[in-house]
Backbone as a chain_set.jsonl record, in Angstrom:
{"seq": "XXXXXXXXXXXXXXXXXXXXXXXXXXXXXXXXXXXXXXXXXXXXXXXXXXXXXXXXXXXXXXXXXXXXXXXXXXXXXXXXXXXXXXXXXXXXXXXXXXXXXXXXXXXXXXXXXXXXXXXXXXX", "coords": {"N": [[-65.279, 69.773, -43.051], [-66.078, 69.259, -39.931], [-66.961, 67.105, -37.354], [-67.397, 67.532, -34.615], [-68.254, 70.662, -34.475], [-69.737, 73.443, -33.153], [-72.373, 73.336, -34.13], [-72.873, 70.975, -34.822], [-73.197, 69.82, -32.509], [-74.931, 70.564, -31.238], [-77.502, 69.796, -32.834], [-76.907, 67.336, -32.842], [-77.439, 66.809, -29.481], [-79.857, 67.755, -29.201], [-80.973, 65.874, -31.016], [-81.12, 63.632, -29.193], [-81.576, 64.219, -27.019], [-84.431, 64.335, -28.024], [-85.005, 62.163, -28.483], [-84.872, 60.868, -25.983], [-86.993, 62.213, -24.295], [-89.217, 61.44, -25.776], [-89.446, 58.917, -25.498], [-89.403, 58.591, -22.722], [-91.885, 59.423, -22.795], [-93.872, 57.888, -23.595], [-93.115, 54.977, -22.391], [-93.065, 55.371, -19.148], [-95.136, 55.628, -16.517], [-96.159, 57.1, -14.52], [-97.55, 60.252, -14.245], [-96.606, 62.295, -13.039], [-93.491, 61.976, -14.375], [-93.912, 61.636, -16.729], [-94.941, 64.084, -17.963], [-92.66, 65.555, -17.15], [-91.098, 63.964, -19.034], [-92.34, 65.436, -21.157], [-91.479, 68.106, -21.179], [-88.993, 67.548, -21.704], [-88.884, 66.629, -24.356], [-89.984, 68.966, -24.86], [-87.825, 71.249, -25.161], [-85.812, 70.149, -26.365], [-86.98, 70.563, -28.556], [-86.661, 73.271, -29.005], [-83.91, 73.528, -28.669], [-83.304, 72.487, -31.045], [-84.379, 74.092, -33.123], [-82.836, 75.917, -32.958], [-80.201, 75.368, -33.143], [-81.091, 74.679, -36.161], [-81.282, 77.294, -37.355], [-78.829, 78.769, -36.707], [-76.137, 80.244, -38.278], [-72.922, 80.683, -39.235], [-70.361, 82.476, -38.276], [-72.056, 84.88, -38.716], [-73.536, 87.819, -37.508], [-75.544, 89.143, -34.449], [-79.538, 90.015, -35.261], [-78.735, 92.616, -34.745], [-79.194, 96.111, -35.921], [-76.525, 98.05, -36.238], [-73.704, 100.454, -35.622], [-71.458, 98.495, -36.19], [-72.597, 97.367, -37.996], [-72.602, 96.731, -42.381], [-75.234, 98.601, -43.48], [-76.281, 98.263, -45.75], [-75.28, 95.878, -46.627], [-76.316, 93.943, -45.133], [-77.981, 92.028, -44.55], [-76.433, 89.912, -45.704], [-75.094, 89.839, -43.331], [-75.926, 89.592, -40.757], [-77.868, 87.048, -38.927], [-80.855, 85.194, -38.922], [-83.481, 86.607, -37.383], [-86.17, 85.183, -37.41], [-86.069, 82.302, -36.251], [-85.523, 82.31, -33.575], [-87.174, 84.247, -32.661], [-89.18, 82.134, -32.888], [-88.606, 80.426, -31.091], [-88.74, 81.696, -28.327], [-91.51, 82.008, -28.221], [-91.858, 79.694, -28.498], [-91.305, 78.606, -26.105], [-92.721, 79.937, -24.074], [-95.55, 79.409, -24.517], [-95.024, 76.434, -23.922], [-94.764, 76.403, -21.402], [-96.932, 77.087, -20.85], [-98.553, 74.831, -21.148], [-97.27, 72.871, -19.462], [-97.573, 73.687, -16.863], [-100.242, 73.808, -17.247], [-100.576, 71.085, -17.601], [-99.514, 70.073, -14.978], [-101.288, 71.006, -13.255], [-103.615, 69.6, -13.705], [-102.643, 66.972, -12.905], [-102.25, 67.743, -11.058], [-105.52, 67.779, -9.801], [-106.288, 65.323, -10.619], [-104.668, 63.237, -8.601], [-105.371, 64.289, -6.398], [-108.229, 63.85, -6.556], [-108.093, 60.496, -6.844], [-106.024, 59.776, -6.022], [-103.332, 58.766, -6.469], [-100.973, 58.473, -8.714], [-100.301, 56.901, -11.196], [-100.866, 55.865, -13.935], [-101.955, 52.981, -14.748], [-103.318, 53.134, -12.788], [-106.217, 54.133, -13.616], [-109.336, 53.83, -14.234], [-111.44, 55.149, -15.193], [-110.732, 56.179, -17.146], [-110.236, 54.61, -19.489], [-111.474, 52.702, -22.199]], "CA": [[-66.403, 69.724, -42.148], [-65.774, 68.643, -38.427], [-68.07, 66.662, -36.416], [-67.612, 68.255, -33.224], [-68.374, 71.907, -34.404], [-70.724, 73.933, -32.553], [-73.703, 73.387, -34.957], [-73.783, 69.704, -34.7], [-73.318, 69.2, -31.04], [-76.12, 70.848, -30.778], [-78.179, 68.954, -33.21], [-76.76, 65.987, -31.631], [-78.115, 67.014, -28.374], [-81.479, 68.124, -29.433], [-81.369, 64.559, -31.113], [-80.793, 62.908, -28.296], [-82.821, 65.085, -26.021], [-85.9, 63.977, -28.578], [-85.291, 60.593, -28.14], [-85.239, 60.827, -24.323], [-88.339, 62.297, -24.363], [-90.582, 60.335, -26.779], [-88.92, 57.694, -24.593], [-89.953, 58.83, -20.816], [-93.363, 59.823, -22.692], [-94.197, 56.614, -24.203], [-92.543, 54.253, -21.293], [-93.127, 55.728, -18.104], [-96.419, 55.208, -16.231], [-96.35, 57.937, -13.541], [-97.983, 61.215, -14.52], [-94.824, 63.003, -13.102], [-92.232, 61.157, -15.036], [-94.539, 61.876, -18.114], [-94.835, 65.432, -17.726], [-91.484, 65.596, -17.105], [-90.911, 63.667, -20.223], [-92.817, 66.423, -22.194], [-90.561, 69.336, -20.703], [-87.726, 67.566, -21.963], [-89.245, 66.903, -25.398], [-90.189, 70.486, -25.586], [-86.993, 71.446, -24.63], [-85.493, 69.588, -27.688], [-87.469, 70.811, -29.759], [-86.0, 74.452, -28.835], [-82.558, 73.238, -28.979], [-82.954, 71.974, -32.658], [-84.888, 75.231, -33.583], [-81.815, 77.544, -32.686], [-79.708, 74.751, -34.079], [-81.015, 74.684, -37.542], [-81.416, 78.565, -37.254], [-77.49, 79.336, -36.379], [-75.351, 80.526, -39.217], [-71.772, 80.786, -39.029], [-69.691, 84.321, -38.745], [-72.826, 86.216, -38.7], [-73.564, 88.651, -36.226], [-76.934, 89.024, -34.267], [-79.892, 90.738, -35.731], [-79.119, 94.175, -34.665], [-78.444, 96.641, -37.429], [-75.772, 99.284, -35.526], [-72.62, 100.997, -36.522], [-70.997, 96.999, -36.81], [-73.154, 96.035, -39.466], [-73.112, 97.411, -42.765], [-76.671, 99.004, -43.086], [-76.371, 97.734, -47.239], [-75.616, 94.544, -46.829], [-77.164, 93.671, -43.578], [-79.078, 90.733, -44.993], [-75.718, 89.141, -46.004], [-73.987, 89.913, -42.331], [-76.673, 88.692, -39.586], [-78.342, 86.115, -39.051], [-82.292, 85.168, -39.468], [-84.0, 86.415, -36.661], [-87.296, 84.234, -37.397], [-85.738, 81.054, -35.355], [-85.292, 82.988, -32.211], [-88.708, 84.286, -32.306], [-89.946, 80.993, -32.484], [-88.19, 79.792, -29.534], [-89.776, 82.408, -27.46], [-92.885, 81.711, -28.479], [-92.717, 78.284, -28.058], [-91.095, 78.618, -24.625], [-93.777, 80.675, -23.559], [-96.41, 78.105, -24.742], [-94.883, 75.272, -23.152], [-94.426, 76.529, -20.32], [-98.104, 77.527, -19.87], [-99.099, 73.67, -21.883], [-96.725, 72.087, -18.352], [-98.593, 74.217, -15.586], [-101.513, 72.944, -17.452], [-100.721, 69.512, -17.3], [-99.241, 69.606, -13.632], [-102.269, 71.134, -12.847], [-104.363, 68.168, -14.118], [-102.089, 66.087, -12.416], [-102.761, 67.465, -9.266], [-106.308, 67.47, -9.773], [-106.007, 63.316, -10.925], [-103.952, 63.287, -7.401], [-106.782, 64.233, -5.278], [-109.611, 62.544, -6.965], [-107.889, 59.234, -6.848], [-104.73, 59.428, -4.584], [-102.368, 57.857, -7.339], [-100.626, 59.006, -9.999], [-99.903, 55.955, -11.942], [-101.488, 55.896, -15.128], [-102.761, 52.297, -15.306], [-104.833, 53.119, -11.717], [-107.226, 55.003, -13.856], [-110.135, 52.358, -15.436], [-112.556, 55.541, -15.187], [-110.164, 56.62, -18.957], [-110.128, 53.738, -20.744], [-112.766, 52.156, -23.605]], "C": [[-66.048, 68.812, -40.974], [-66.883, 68.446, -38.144], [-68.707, 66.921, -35.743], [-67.599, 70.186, -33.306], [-69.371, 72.078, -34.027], [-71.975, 73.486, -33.05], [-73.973, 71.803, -34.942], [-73.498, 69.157, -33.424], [-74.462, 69.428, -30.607], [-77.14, 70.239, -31.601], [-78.063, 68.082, -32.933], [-77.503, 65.597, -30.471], [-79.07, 66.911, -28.371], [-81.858, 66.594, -29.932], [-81.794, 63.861, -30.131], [-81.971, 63.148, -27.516], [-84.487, 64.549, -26.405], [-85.863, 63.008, -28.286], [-85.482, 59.912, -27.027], [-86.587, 61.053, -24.473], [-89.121, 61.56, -24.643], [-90.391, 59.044, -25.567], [-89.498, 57.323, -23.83], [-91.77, 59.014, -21.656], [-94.02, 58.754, -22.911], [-93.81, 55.49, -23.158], [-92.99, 54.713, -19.947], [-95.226, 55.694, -18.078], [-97.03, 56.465, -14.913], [-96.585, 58.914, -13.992], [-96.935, 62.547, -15.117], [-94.044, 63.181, -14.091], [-92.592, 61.037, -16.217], [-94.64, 63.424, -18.815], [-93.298, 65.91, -18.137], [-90.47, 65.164, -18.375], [-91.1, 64.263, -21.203], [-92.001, 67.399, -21.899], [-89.304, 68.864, -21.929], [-87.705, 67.664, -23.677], [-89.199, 68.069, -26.085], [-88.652, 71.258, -25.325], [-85.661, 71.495, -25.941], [-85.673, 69.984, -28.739], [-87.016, 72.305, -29.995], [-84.858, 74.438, -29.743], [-82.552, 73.065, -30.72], [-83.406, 72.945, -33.446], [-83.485, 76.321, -33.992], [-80.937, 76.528, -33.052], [-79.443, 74.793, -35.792], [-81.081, 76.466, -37.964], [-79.847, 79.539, -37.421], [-76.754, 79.168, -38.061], [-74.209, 80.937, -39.184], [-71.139, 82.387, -39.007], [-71.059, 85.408, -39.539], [-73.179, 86.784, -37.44], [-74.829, 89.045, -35.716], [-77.219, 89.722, -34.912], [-80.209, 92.191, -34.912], [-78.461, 94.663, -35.56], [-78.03, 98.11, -36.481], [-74.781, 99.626, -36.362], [-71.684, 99.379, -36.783], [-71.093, 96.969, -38.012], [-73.239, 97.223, -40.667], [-74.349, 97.461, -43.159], [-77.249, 98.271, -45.041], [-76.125, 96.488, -47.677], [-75.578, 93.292, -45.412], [-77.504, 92.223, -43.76], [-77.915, 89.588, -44.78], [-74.868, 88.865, -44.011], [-74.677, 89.203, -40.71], [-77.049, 87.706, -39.836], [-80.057, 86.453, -38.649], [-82.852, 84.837, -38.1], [-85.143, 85.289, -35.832], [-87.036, 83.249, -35.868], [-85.834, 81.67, -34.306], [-86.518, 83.323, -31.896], [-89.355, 83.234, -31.966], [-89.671, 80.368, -31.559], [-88.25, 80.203, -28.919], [-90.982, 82.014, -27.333], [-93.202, 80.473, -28.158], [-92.385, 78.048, -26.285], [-91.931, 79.123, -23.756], [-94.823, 79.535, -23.415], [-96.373, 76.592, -23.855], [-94.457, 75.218, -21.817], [-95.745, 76.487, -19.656], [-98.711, 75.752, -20.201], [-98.312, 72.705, -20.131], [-97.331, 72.531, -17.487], [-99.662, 73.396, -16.148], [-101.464, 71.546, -17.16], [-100.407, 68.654, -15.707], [-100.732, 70.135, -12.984], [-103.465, 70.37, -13.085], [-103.888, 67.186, -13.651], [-102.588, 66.236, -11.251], [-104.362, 66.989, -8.744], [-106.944, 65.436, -9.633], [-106.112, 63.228, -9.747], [-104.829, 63.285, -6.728], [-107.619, 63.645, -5.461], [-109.36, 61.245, -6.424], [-106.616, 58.664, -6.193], [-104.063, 58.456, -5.547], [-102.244, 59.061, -8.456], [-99.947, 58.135, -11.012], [-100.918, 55.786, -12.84], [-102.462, 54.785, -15.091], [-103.942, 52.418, -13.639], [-106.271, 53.356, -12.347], [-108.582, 54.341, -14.642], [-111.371, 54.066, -15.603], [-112.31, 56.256, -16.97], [-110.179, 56.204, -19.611], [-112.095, 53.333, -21.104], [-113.415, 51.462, -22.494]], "O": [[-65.744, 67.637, -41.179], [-67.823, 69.188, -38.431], [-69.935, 66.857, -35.683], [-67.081, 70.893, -32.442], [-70.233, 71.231, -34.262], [-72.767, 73.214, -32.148], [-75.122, 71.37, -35.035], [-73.577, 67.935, -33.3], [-75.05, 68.748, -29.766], [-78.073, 70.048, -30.821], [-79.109, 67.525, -32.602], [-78.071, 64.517, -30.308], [-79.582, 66.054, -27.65], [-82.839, 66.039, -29.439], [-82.945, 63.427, -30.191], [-83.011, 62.501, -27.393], [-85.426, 64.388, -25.626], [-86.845, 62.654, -27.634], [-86.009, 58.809, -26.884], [-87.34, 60.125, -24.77], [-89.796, 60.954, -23.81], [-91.291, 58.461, -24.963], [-90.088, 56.245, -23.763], [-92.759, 58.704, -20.99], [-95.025, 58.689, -22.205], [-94.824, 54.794, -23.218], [-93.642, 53.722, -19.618], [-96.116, 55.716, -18.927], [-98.204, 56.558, -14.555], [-95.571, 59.089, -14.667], [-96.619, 63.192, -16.116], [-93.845, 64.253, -14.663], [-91.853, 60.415, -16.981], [-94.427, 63.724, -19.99], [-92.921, 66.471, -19.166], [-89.424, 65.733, -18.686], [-90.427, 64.042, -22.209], [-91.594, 67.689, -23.024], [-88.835, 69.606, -22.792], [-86.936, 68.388, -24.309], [-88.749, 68.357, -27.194], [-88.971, 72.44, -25.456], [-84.913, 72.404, -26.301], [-84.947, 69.924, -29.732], [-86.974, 72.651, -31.176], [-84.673, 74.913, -30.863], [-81.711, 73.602, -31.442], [-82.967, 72.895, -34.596], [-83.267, 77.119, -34.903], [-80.534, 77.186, -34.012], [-78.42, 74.876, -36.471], [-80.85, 76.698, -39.15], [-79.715, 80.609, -38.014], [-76.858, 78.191, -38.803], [-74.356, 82.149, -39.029], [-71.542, 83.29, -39.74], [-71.042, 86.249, -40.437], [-73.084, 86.15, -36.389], [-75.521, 89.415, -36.665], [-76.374, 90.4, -35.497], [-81.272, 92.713, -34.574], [-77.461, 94.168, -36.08], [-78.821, 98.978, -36.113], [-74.754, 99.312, -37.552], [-71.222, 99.34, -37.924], [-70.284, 96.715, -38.905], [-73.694, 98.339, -40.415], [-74.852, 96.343, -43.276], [-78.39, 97.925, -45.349], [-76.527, 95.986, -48.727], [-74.989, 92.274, -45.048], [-77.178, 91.375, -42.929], [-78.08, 88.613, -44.047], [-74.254, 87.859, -43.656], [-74.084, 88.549, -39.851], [-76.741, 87.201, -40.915], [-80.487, 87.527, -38.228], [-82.901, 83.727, -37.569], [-85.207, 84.804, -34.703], [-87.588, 83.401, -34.779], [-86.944, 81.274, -33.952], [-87.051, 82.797, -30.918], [-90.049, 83.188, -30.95], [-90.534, 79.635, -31.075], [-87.821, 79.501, -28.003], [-91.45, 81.678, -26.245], [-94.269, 80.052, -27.712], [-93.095, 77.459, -25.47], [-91.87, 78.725, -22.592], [-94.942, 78.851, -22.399], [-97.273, 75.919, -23.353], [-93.931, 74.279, -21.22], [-95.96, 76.11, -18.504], [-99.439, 75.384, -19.279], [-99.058, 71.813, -19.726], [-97.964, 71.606, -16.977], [-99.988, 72.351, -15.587], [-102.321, 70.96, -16.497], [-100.7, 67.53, -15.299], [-101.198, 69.41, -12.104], [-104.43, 70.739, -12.416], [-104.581, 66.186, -13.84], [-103.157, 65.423, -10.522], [-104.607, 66.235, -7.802], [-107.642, 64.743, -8.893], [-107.252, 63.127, -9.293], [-105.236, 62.197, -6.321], [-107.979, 62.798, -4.643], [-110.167, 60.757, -5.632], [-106.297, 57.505, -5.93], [-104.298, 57.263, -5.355], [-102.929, 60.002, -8.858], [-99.033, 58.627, -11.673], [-102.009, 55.514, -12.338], [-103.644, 55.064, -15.293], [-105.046, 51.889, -13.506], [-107.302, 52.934, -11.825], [-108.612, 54.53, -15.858], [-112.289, 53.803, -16.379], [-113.171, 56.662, -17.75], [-110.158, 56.777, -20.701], [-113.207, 53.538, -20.618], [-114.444, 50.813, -22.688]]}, "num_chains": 1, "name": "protein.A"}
């Protein structure tokens, strides 16, 4: 087992990638640079999807003259993961418009986008 094989660079990454995130989301004070922090999060969370999803010397899920049609199961790999990283890409794509679009709104109300401007959010 090697380190640097495909399958854990990319869990590496996606690590990493999470820990940026949580990072910029939790640290950062600018709306932006929070937002932006969630992209990357969600982003991560992809990466580690199709990560734990990938299976070695199998071949996508199409069943053609390649694959045999009898032991199919054994020769691709498990669509599922892939679906779900559509789905969530979709989602978080419309969950970031949403939130830049609440940003902008913020923006105009109150001409800032720095988090602690806002006393009209807190207790």
């Amino acid at each position: 087992m090697k380190l640097f094989e495909i399958e854990y660079i990319s869990l590496i990454a996606g690590f990493i990638l999470l820990i940026v995130g949580l990072w910029g989301i939790i640290s950062q004070r600018n709306i932006i640079k929070m937002i932006i922090s969630f992209s990357i999060l969600d982003t991560s969370v992809h990466l580690l999807l199709v990560a734990v999803g990938y299976i070695r010397n199998r071949t996508a899920p199409i069943i053609d003259s390649s694959v045999n049609k009898l032991n199919a199961a054994n020769e691709i790999t498990d669509p599922l993961p892939q679906a779900l990283v559509l789905t969530a890409i979709v989602i978080g794509v419309g969950i970031t418009a949403l939130l830049l679009t609440y940003a902008l709104k913020l923006f105009r109300q109150n001409s800032s986008l720095e988090i602690n401007q806002y006393k009209s959010l807190k207790w």
